[in-house]
N, C-alpha and C positions, 0 to 999 in steps of 0.2 A: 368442670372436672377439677380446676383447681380449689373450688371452695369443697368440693366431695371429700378430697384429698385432705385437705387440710382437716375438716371436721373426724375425717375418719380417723387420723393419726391423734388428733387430740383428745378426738373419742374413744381410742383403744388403752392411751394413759393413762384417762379417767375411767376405765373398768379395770385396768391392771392396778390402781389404789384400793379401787374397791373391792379387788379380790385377794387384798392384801389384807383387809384386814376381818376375811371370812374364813371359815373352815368347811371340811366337809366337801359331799358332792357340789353345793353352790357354788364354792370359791375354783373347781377345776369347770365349771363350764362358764365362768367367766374366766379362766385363764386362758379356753380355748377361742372366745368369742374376743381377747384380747388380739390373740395371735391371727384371727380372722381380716378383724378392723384392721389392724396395723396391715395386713398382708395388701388389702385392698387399696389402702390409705398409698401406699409407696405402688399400688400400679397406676393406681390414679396420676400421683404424680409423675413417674416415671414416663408417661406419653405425653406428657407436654412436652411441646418442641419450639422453641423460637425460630422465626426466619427472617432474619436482615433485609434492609431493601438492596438491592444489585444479587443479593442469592435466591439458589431453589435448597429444595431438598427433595433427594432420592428416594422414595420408600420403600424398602425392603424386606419381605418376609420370610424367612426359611428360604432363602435364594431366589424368590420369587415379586420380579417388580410390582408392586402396588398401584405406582403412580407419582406425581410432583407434588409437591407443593410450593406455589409460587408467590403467594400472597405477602406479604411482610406481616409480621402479628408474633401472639404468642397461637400454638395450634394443638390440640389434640389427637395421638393417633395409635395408635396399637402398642402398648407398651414393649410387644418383643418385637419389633418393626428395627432392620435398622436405616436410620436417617443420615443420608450422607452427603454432605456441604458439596453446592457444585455454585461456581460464581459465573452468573449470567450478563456482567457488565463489561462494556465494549475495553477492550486490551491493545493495544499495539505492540507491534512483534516484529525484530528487524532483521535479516538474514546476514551471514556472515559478507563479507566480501569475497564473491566469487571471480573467478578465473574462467574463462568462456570462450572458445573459437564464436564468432559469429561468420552468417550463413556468406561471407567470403574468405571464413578459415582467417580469419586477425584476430591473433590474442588480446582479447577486452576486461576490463574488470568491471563486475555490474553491484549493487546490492540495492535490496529494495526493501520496503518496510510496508508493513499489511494490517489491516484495522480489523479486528473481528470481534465476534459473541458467539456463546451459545447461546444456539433456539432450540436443540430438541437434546435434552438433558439424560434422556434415557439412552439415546445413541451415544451421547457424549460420554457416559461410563460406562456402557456395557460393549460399544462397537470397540472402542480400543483402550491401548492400555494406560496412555496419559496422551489427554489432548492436545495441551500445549505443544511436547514436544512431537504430537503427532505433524502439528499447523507448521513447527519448523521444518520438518523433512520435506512435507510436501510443498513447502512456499520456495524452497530451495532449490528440488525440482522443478519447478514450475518455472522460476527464474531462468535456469540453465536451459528450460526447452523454449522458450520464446527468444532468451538474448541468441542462441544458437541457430533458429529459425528465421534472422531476419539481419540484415546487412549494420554496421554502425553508421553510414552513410550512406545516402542516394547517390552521393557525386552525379546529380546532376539528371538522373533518372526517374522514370516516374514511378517511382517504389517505396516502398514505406520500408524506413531505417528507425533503430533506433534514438537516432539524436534529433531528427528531425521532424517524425512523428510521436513526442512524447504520449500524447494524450490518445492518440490510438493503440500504443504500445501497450500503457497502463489498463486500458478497457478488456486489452487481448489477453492481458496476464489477469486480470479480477477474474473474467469467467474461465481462463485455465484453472486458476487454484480455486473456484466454486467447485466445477468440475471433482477435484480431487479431493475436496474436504466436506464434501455433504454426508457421506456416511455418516461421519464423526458428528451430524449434527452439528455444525459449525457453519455461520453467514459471514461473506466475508463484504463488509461495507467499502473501504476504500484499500488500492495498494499505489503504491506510488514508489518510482525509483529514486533512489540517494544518492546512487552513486553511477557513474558513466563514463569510461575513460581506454583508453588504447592501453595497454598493458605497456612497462618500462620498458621492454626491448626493443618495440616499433615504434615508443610515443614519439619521438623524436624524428624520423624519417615521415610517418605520417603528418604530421606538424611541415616539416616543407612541403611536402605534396598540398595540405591545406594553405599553405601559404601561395604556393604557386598557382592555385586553382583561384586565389580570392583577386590576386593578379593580374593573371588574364582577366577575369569577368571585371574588374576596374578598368584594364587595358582596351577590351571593350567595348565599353562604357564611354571612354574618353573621345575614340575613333568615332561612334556612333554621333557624337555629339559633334565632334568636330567638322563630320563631312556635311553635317545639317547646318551648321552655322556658316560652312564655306560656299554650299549651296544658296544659300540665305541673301550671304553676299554681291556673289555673283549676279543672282535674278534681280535685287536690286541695284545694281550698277547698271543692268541691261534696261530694265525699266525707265528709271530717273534718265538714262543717257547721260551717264556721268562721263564715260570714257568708252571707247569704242576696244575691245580688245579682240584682237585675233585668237587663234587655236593655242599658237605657243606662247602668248602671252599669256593666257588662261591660266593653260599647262603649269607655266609661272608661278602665277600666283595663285594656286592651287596650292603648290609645293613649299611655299615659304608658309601660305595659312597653316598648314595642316604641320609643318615644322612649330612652329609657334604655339599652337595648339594642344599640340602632343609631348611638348616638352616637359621632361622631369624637371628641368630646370629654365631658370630665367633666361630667356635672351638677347643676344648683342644684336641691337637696331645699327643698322648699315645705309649710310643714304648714299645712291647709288648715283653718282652726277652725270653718266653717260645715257646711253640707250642698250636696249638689249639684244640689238645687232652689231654692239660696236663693244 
């Protein structure tokens, strides 16, 4: 089409010289066979259409879809067709930072950022009226209904939080916003959160409650360790027959291990030069 094109336009010149320098009936049916060529010549070209690689294009007839074109090339296609640029290459899109009760009512701030394409290019301009900004409303949405569906923390529970279960969060939120952007002919490949955080007015009382919570479980931690290691002791003294101890002797040194053990701080060794009934 483009060489038809070409020849016709150059063919139509060279009869409009030719009937330039004719008279008579000859010379008006090459001025009409000029205005033919040429007419043809520019539809010819006029439906050529380029397609980039990472684009489609829409075709469009008297308001009526045609079809894609998805190929990269140059293309030929209906010269009154209209073709309209849609970009099929993967985008990322990142959501404001939201403001969110989560599902124990604590104000949180969430925001997340979402990978997508279009795949079906005909929904993508005829179901709405700008995609892009469609994928923000609904990814926005989508954010609010999951951070508000699910706790910032387990504290210790067997339940899926936000902070704790990132990667079940993020699966839960891809097939929410699947859900709500397929009309639009939109995939959504990955979404992932950016941000996670207690909102300024509780961070700070929340933040000691985490602090107190990491506390006890050190605290513990330490005790756990400690009554095993006192344990430990004792059975070997009884074994070897190091020292015979009685109930309250035990009692004893039970109380000074586990003092020793559990201390935040160093302590003062004390030698004891009596007995423990005197």
């Amino acid at each position: 089409m483009l060489v038809l094109g070409v020849i016709l336009v150059l063919g139509g010149i060279g009869v409009a010289v030719g009937a330039s320098r004719l008279t008579g009936a000859t010379s008006v049916i090459l001025v009409l066979l000029t205005v033919v060529m040429e007419l043809g010549g520019v539809l010819a070209l006029g439906g050529l259409t380029s397609v980039s690689p990472g684009h489609a294009r829409v075709i469009q007839l008297f308001g009526r879809y045609c079809g894609t074109i998805r190929e990269p090339g140059l293309k030929w296609v209906n010269p009154f067709t209209r073709r309209i640029v849609v970009s099929t290459r993967i985008r990322n899109q990142e959501s404001a930072q939201l403001k969110v009760n989560d599902a124990d009512g604590n104000p949180i701030e969430i925001a997340a950022v979402v990978v997508w394409l279009v795949r079906d290019t005909a929904n993508a301009i005829y179901s709405v009226d700008e995609v892009t900004g469609f994928v923000a409303i609904q990814m926005e949405t989508a954010v609010r209904h999951v951070a508000s569906s699910y706790p910032y923390d387990n504290r210790g529970m067997d339940r899926l939080s936000l902070r704790d279960n990132a990667d079940e969060i993020t699966q839960l939120l891809s097939a929410e916003l699947t859900k709500r952007v397929v009309l639009a002919g939109v995939d959504i490949v990955e979404t992932r959160l950016t941000r996670l955080s207690y909102a300024p007015e509780i961070a700070q009382t929340m933040l000691r409650q985490q602090q107190a919570s990491a506390v006890i479980g050190a605290r513990a931690r330490i005790v756990e360790g400690a009554v095993g290691m006192v344990r430990t002791a004792l059975e070997r003294l009884q074994e070897e027959g190091v020292v015979e101890l009685d109930e309250e002797r035990k009692a004893a040194m039970v109380s000074n291990l586990l003092v020793v053990l559990c201390s935040e701080q160093a302590t003062q060794q004390v030698v004891n030069t009596g007995s423990l009934y005197q």
